[in-house]
C-alpha positions as CSV (number, residue, x, y, z in Angstrom):
1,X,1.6,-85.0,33.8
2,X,-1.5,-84.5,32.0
3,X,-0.2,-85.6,28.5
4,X,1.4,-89.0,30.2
5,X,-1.9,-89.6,30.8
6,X,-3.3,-88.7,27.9
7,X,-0.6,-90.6,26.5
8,X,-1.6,-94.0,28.5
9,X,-5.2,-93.4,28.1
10,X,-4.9,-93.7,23.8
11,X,-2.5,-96.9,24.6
12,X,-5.3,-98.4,26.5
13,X,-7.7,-97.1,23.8
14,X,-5.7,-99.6,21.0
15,X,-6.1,-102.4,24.0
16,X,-9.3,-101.9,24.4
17,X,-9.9,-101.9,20.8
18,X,-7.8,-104.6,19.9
19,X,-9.5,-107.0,22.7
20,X,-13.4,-105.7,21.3
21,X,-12.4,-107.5,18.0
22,X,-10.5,-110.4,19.9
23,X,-14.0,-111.0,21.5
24,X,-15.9,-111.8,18.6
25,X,-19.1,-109.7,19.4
26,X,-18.4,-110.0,23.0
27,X,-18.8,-114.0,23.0
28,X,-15.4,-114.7,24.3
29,X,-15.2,-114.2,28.3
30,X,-11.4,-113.2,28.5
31,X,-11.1,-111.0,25.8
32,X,-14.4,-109.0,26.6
33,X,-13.0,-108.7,29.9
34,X,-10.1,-107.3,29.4
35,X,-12.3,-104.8,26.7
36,X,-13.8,-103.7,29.9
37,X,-11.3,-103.3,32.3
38,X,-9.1,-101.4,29.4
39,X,-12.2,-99.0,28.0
40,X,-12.5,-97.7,31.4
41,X,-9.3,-97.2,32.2
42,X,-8.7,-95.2,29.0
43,X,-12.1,-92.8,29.5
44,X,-10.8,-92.1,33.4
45,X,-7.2,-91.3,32.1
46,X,-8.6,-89.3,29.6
47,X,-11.1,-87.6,31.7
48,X,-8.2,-86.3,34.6
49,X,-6.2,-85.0,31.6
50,X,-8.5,-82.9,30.2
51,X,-8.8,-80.9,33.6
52,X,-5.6,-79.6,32.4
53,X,-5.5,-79.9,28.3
54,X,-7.9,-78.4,26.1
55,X,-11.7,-80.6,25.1
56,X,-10.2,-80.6,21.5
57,X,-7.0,-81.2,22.1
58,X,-7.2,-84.3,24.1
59,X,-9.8,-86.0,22.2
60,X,-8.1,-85.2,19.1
61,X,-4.7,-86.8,20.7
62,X,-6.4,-89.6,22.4
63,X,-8.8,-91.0,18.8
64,X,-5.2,-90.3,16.9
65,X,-3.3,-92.6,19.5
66,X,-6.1,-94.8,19.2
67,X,-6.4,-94.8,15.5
68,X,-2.9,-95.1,14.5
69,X,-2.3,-97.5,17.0
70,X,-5.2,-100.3,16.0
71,X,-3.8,-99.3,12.4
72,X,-0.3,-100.5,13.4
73,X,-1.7,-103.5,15.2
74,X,-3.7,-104.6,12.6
75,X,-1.1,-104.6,10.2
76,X,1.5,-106.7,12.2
77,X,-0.6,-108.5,14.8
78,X,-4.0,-109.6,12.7
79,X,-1.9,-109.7,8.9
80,X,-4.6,-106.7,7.7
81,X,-3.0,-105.4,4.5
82,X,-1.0,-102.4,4.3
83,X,-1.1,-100.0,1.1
84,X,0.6,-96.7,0.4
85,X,-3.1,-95.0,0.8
86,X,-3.5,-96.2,4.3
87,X,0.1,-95.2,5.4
88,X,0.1,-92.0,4.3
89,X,-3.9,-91.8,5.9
90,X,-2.1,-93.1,9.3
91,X,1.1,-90.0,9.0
92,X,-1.6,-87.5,8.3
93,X,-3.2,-88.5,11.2
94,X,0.0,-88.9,12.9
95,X,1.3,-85.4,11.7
96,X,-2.3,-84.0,13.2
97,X,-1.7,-85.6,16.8
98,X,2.3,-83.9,16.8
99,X,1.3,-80.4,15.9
100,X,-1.9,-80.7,18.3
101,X,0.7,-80.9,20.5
102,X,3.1,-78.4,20.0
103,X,0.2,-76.3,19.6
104,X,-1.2,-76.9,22.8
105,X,-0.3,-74.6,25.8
């Protein structure tokens, strides 16, 4: 259970993220909210999984989800440009998030 909600936590991390840059320096009302609502969501997520999963682990695995995920966004949602340096930057951090897990007890 703890790494589904680890799992949702980093999804709401890319949310979160994605609606901080939507908001334009927190100027626009919606997108601000839903920064809010989102960012808190992810930190009490994350905060119940790591009474089971490791400090390291989880932060490790939540920042990846969140990284590669505002990565992918960016690239098909706000037209940011995608180069062979940055997709193999996002696999390595990918690659770190799987063997964090099947390192993991």
């Amino acid at each position: 259970m703890a790494w589904i909600m680890l799992s949702i936590a980093g999804l709401l991390e890319v949310v979160w993220a994605t609606a901080m840059k939507q908001s334009e320096g927190f100027t626009r009302p919606l997108p601000s909210a839903i920064m809010a609502v989102t960012l808190v969501g992810s930190f009490a997520l994350l905060a119940v999984a790591m009474r089971t999963l490791p400090l390291g682990t989880a932060y490790t695995v939540w920042t990846g989800i969140g990284a590669v995920g505002a990565f992918v966004v960016g690239i098909v949602l706000m037209g940011e440009t995608l180069s062979s340096a940055r997709l193999v930057a996002a696999l390595l951090i990918l690659s770190g998030i799987v063997l964090m897990k099947l390192t993991s007890p």
